[in-house]
C-alpha positions in Angstrom: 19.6 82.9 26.8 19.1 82.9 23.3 19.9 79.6 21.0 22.9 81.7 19.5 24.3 83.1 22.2 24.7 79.6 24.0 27.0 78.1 20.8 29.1 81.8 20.8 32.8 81.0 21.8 35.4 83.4 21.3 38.2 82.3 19.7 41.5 82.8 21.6 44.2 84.0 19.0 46.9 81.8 19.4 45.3 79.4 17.0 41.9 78.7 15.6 42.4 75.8 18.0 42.0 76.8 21.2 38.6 77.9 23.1 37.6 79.4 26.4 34.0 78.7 27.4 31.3 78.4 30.1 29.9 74.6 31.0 26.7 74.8 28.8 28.9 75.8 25.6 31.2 73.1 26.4 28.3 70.4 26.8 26.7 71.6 23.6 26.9 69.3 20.5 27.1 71.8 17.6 29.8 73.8 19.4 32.5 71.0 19.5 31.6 69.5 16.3 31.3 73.1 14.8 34.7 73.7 16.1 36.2 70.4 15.6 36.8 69.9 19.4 38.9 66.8 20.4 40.0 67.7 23.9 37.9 69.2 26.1 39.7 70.4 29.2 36.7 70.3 32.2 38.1 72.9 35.1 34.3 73.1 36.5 35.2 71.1 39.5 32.2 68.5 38.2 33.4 64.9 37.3 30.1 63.4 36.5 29.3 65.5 33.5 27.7 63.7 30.0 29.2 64.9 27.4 28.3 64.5 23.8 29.1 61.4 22.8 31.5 61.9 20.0 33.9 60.0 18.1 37.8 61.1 19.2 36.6 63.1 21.6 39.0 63.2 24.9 38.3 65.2 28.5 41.0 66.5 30.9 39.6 66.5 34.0 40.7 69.6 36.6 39.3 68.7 40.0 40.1 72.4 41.1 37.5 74.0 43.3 37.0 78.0 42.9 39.1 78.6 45.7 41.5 81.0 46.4 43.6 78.5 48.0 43.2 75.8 45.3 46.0 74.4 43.8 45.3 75.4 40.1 48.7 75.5 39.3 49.1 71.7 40.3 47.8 71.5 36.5 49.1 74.0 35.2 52.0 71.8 33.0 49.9 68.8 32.4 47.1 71.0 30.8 49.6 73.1 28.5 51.0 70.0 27.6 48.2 68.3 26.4 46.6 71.4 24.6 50.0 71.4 22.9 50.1 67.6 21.9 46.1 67.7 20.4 47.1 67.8 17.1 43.7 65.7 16.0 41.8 68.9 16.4 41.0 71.8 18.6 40.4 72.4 22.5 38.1 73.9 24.6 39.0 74.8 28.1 36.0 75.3 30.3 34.8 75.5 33.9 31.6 76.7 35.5 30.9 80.0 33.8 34.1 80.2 32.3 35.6 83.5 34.4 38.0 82.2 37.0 39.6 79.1 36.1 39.4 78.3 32.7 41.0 82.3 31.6 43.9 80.9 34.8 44.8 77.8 32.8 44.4 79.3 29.4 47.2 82.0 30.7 49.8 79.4 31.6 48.9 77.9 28.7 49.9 81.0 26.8 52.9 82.0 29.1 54.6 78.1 28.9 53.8 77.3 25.4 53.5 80.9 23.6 56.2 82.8 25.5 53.6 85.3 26.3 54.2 87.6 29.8 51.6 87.2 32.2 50.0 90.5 31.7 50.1 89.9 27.4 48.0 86.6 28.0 45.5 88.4 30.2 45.2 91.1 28.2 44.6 88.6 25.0 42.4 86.9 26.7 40.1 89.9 28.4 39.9 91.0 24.6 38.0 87.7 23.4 36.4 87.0 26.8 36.1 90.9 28.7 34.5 89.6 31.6 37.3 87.2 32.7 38.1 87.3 36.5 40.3 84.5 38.1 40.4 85.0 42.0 43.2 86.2 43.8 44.8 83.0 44.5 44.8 81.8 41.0 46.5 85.4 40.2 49.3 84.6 42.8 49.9 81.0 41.4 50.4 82.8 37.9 52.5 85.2 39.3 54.2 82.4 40.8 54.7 80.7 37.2 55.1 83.1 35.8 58.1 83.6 37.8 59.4 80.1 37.4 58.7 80.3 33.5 60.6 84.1 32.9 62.5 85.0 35.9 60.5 87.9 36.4 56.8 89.4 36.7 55.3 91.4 34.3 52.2 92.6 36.6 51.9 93.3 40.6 49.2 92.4 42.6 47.7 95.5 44.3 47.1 94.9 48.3 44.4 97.0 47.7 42.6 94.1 46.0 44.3 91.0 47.8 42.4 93.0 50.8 39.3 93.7 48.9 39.6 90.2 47.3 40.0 88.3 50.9 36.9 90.5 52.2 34.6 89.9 49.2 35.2 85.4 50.2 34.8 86.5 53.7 31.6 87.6 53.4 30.6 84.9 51.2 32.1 82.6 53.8 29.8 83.8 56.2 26.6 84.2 54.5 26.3 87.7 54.1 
């Protein structure tokens, strides 16, 4: 990985405040101070992370495996609320490799404080990040929210890939 390519971030459009990464972007120096990050929001699952020691800066911890079965959405309101409230800059929302989790919590994020259908965030949010792919259970508990938010879904999930989805942890489950 190049020096450049480990400081790129795309920026999510709702604001030039808000950023989706991976855990070495979000541990770098120059990209928080280059983007005037004061909240960090950690989804990696990781507690005992060092980040750069810098004045005003604030971390949201997410102790959410990469789980189907995680209860993402137990954070769902907490994070979009402190996003919202970070007036003193901008914030980054990361997690391992930034592809499952941080994209989930950037969605509600963009569904409960943007009025944005499910399917509008995920479709702004593959645009700056294409390679974005929550797991299955992290879809349902947006579906879910998305419910609760709106009173309707925008998007279905396919059984096709709930079944494709539960076979793909299987195997990881058992080794193959």
């Amino acid at each position: 990985r190049t020096a450049s390519a480990s400081i790129w971030i795309p920026q999510l459009m709702v604001s030039a405040r808000l950023f989706l990464s991976d855990l070495d972007s979000a541990l770098n120096p120059s990209v928080l101070v280059c983007r005037n990050v004061t909240l960090v929001v950690n989804a990696s699952g990781l507690q005992d992370l060092s980040y750069p020691p810098l004045e005003g800066l604030h971390v949201l911890q997410v102790p959410v495996q990469d789980r189907p079965h995680a209860p993402l959405k137990d954070h769902f309101e907490q994070v979009a609320e402190r996003i919202q409230h970070n007036r003193a800059g901008s914030t980054l929302v990361h997690c391992t490799a930034g592809r499952s989790r941080s994209p989930a919590l950037v969605m509600a994020y963009l569904m409960r404080s943007e009025g944005l259908s499910l399917c509008q965030a995920h479709q702004l949010v593959l645009e700056q990040r294409p390679f974005i792919r929550p797991n299955s259970g992290f879809w349902r508990q947006l579906m879910e929210y998305e419910l609760v938010l709106f009173g309707r879904n925008s998007v279905r999930m396919s059984p096709v890939l709930a079944v494709l989805s539960y076979a793909r942890i299987l195997r990881t489950f058992e080794g193959q």
